[in-house]
MARGU-369102 format. One line per field, with one value per residue: residue number from 1; x, y, z of N, C-alpha, C, CB in turn. Coordinates in steps of 0.02 Angstrom, whole numbers. Each point is the difference from the previous one (the first is absolute). Glycine has a CB too. Example, Ala and Ser with C-alpha at 12.3 -4.5 7.8 and 13.67 -1.06 7.14 Angstrom:
# MARGU-369102
seq [1/2]
n_px [660/77]
n_py [-284/112]
n_pz [390/-98]
ca_px [-45/42]
ca_py [59/59]
ca_pz [0/3]
c_px [45/-39]
c_py [60/55]
c_pz [0/37]
cb_px [-95/59]
cb_py [-59/-32]
cb_pz [62/-108]
//
This chain:
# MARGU-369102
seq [1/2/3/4/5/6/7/8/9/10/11/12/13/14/15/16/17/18/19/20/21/22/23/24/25/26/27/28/29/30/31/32/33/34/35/36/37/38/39/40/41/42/43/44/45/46/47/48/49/50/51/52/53/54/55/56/57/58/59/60/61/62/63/64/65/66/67/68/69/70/71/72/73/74/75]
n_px [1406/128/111/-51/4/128/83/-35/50/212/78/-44/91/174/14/69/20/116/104/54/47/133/21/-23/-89/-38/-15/-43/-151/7/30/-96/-125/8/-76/-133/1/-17/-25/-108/71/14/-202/-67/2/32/-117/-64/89/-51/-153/53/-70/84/-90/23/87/6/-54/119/112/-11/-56/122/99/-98/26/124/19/-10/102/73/-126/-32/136]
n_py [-5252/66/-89/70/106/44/-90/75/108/-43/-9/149/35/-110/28/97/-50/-120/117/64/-120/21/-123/-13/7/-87/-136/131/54/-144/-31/68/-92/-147/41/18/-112/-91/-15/-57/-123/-54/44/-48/-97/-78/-40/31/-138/-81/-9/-27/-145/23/95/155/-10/-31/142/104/-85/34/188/51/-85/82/112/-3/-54/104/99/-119/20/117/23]
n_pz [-2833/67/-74/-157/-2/67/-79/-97/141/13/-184/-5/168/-42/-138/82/120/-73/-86/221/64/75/-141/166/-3/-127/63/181/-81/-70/100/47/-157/4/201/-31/-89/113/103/-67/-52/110/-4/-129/-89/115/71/-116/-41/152/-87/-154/12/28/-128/-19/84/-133/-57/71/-60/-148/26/74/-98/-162/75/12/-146/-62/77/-70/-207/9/-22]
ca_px [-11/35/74/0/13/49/75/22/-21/27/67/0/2/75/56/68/31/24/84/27/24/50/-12/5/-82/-24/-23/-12/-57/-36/-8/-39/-43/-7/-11/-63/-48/4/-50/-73/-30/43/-48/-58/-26/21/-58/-68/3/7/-72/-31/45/90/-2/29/84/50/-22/22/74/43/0/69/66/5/18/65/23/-17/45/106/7/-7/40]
ca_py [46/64/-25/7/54/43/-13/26/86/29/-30/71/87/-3/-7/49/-5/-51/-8/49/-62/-41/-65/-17/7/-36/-94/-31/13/-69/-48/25/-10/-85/-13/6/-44/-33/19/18/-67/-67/8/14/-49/-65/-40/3/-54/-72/-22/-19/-88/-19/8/64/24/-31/30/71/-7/-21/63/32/-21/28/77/9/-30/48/79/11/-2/73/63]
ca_pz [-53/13/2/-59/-13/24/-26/-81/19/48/-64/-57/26/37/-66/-22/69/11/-56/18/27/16/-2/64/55/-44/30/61/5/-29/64/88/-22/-41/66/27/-50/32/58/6/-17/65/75/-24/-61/14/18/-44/-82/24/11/-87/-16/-11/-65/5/24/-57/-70/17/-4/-68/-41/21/-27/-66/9/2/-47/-68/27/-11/-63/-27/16]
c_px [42/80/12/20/58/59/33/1/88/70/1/13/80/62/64/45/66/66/39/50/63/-23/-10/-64/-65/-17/38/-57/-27/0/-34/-65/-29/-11/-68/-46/-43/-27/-67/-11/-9/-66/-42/-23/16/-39/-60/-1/3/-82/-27/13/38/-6/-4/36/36/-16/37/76/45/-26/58/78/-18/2/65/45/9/23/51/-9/-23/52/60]
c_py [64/-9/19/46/64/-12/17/74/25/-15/50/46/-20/-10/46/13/-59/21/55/-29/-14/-68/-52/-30/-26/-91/-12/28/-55/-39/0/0/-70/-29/-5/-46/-92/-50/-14/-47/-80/6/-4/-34/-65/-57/-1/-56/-56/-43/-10/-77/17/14/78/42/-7/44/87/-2/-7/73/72/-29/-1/67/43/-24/42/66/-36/-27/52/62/-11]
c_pz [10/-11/-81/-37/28/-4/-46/31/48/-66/-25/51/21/-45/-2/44/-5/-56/29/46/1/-13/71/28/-33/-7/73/8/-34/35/70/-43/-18/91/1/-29/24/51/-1/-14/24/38/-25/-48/25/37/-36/-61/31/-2/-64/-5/-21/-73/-42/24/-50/-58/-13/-20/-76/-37/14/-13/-79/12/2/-56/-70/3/-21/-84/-19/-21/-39]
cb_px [-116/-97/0/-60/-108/-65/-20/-70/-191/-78/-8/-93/-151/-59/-102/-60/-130/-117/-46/-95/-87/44/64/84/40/56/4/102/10/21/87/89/37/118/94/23/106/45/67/-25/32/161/37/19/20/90/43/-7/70/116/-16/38/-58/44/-50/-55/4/2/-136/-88/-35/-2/-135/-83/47/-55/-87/-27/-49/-99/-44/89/0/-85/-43]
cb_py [-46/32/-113/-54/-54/23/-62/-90/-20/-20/-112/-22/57/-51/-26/54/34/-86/-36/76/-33/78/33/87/118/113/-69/-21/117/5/-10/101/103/-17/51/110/77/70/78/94/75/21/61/86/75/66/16/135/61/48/62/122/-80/-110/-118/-23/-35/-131/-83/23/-56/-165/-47/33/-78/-86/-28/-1/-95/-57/74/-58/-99/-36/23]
cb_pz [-16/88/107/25/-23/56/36/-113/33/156/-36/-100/63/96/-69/-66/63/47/-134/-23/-27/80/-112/7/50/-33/-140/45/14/-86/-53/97/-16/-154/45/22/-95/-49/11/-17/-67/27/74/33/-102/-5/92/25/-94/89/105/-73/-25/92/28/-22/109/38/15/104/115/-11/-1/84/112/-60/50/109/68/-18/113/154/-10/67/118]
//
């Protein structure tokens, strides 16, 4: 719940800051960010989802590849 909430919060306060940004530094902080992401999700979820059924892995899985599907159509 906190994640939830503090992501729309941390997007609206950095916003003005981020268009000051060097395009550069600007995506090597994304990437040092998509890293960590990563990370957490490799150590941490990752074992926890192995223990769900297979049948809502798959379900998770195809909802996250519509998701993505629908962003890059979208745009």
């Amino acid at each position: 719940m906190a994640a939830a909430v503090s992501t729309p919060l941390g997007t609206l306060t950095s916003y003005p800051f981020v268009q000051h940004v060097d395009i550069s530094v600007l995506g090597s902080l994304l990437s040092l960010s998509a890293g960590a992401l990563i990370y957490v999700g490799a150590t941490h979820l990752l074992p926890a989802a192995e223990r769900e059924p297979r049948r809502y892995s798959l379900l998770a899985l195809a909802a996250g590849i519509a998701t993505a599907i629908g962003i890059t159509l979208s745009q």
